[in-house]
C-alpha positions as CSV (number, residue, x, y, z in Angstrom):
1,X,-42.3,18.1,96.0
2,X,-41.2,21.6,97.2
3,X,-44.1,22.7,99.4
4,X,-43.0,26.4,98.9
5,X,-44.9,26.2,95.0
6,X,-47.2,23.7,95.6
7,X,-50.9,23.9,94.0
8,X,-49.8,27.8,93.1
9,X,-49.7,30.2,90.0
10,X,-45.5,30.8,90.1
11,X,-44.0,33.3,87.3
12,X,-40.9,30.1,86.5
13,X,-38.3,32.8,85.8
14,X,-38.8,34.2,89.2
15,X,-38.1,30.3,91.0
16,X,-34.2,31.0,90.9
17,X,-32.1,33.8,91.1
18,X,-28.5,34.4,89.4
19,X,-25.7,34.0,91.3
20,X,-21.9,35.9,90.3
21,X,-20.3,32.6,88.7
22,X,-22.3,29.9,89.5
23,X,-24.6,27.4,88.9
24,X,-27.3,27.6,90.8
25,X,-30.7,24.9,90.7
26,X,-33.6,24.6,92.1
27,X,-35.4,20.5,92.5
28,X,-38.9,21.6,92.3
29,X,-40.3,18.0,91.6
30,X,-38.4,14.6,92.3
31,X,-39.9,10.4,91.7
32,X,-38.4,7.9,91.0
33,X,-39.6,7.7,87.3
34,X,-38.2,11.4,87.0
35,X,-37.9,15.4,88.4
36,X,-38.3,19.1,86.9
37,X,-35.5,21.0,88.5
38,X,-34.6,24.6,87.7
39,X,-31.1,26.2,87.0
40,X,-29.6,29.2,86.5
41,X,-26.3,29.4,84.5
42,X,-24.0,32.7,85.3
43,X,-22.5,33.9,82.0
44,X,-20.0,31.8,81.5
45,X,-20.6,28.5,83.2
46,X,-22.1,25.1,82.2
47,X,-22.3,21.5,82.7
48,X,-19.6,19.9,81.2
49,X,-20.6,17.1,78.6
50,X,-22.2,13.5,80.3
51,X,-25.2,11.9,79.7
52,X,-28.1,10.3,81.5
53,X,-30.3,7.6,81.9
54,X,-32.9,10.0,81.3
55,X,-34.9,11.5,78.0
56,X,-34.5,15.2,79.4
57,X,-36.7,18.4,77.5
58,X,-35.2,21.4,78.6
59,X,-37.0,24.8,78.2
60,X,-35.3,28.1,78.4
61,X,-36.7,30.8,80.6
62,X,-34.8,33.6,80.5
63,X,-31.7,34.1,78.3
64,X,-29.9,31.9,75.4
65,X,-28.2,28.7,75.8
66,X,-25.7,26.5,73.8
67,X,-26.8,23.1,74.4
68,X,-24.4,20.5,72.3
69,X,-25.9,17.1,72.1
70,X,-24.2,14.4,70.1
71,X,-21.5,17.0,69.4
72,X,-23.9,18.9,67.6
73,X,-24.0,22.7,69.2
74,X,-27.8,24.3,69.2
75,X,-28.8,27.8,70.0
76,X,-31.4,27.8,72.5
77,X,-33.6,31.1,73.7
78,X,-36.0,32.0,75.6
79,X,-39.4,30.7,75.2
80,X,-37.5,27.4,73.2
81,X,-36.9,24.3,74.2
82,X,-35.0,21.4,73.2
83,X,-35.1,17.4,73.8
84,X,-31.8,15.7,75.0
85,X,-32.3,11.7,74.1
86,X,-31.0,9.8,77.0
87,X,-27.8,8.2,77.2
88,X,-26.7,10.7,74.3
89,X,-23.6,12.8,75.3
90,X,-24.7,16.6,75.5
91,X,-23.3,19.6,77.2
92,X,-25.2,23.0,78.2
93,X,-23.1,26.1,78.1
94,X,-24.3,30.0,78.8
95,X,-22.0,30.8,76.4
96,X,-23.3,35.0,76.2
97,X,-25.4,35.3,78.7
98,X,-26.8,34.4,81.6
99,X,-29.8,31.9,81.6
100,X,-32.5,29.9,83.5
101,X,-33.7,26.8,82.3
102,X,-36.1,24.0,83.4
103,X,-35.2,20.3,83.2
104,X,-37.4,17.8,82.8
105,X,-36.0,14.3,82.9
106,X,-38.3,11.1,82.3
107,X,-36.8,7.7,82.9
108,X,-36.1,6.1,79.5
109,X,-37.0,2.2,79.0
């Protein structure tokens, strides 16, 4: 676990900072049955479409996010969040504007 935000009150959106075309994250929590990590997409850039072994909830921070799962493209915003099944193709695209997300992935059966 990242000491820095251990057993603390943390404002999320403040975890991770933007960065001029990147993607920039943050592993805040990692087991081996799963970890919450923190990202922040530049306008502009993504993860390009794969899948996991992983059921994976991620909740937008700051922003909007396209977030394509099973081909199917969903507008994600701030205070939302969405459910990626595992092994399920997605993609996650800050399509425009900037965003921060947290991931939390959960080990599927």
């Amino acid at each position: 676990m990242d000491e820095d935000i251990k057993s603390k009150a943390l404002s999320v959106e403040g975890l991770i900072d933007y960065q001029d075309n990147s993607v920039v994250s943050r592993e805040l929590i990692k087991k081996e049955l799963g970890t919450v990590t923190i990202f922040a997409f530049d306008k502009g850039q993504g993860l390009s479409e794969h899948s996991a072994p992983f059921d994976a909830m991620v909740q937008i921070v700051d922003g909007e996010a396209e977030i394509t799962i099973d081909g199917v493209k969903n507008t994600v915003k701030k205070g939302e969040m969405i459910i990626m099944p595992a092994n399920i193709p997605h993609a996650l695209q800050a399509v425009n504007m900037p965003y921060k997300m947290m991931l939390t992935m959960i080990k599927s059966d």
